[in-house]
C-alpha positions as CSV (number, residue, x, y, z in Angstrom):
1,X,-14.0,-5.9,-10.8
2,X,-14.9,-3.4,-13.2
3,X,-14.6,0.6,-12.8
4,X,-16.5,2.8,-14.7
5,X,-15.8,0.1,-17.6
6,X,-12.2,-0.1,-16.8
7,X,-10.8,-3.6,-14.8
8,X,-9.5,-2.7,-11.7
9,X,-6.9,-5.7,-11.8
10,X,-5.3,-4.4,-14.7
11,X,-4.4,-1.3,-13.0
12,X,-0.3,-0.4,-12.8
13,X,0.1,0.7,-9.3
14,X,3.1,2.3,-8.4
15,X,4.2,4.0,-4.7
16,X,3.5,7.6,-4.5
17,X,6.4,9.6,-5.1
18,X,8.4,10.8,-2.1
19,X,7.0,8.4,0.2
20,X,9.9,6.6,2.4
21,X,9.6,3.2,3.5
22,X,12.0,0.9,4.7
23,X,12.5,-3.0,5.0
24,X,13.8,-5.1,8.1
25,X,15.8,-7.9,7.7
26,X,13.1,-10.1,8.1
27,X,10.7,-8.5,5.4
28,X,8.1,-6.5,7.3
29,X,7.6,-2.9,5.3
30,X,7.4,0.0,7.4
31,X,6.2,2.9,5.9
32,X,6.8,6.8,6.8
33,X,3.8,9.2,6.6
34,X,4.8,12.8,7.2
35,X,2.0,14.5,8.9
36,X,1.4,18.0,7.8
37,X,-0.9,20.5,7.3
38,X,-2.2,23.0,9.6
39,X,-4.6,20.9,11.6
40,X,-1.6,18.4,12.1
41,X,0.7,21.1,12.9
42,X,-1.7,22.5,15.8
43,X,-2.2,18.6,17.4
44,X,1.5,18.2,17.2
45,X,1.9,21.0,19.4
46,X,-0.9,20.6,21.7
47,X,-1.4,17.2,21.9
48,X,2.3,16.3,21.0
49,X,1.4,14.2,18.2
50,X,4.4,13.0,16.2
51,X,5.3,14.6,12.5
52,X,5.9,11.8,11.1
53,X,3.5,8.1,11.6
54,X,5.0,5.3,11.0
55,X,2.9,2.2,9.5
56,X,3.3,-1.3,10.0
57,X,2.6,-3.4,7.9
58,X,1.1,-7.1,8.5
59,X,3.0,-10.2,6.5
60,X,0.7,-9.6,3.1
61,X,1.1,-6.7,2.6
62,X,4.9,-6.7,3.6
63,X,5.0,-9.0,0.7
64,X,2.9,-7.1,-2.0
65,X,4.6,-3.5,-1.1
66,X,7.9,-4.4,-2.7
67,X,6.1,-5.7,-5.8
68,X,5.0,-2.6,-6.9
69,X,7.4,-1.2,-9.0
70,X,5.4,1.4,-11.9
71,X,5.3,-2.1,-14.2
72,X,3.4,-4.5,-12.5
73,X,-0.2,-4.9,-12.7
74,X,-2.5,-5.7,-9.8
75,X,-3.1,-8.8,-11.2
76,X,0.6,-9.6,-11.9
77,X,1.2,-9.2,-8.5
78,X,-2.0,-11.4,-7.7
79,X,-0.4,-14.1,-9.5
80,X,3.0,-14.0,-7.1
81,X,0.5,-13.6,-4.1
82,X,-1.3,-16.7,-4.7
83,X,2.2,-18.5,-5.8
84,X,3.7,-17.6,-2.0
85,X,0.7,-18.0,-0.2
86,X,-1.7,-19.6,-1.6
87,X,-5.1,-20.8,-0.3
88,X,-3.9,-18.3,2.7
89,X,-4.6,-15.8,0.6
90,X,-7.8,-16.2,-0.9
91,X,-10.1,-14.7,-2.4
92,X,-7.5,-13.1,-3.5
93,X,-8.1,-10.4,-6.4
94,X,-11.1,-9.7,-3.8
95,X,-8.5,-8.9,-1.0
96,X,-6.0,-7.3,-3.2
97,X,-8.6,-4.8,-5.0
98,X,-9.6,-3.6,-1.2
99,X,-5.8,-3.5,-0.2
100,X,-5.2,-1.7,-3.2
101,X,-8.1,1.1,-2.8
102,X,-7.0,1.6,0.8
103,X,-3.1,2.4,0.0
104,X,-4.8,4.9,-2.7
105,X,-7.5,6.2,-0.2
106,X,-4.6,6.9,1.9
107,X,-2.2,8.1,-0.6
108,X,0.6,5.2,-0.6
109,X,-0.2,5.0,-3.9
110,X,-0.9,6.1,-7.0
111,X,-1.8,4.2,-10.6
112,X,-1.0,4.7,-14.2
């Protein structure tokens, strides 16, 4: 899992400042995504779109989200995946890597 010669799985991911997120009693990670801009702004008045989106998310990922702390690499966290889940989780660095780009794509998080 190599980027432009640099291992994705040694990445330090870390939530993207000023996001909110908030855990129920039973572990499941919700987390707040403010919608703005202009083109939000205009569907929130016409089409009564909501300003802020709330996202659910499923049992991994619930898991991983509190895991990321600014210290942790991906595979550091990998290693407590596969410890809690196990064969449920695999292939795991596979899964993790496109869990990973997804909460960047989307701006949940950010890497140092």
């Amino acid at each position: 899992m190599k980027n432009n010669g640099e291992n994705f799985l040694e990445k330090i991911p870390q939530h993207k400042a000023g996001l909110n997120w908030s855990q129920d009693e039973n572990g499941n990670v919700t987390l707040e995504m403010e919608n703005k801009g202009l083109t939000n702004k205009v569907f929130q008045k016409l089409f009564k779109k909501p300003a802020v989106s709330y996202i659910h998310l499923d049992e991994n990922g619930s898991f991983v989200w509190p895991l990321i702390d600014g210290k942790k690499t991906i595979l550091e966290i990998g290693e407590a995946v596969d410890e809690h889940f196990g064969e449920k989780a695999h292939p795991l660095y596979e899964r993790l890597a496109t869990y990973f780009r997804t909460l960047q794509k989307y701006g949940f998080v950010t890497f140092r």
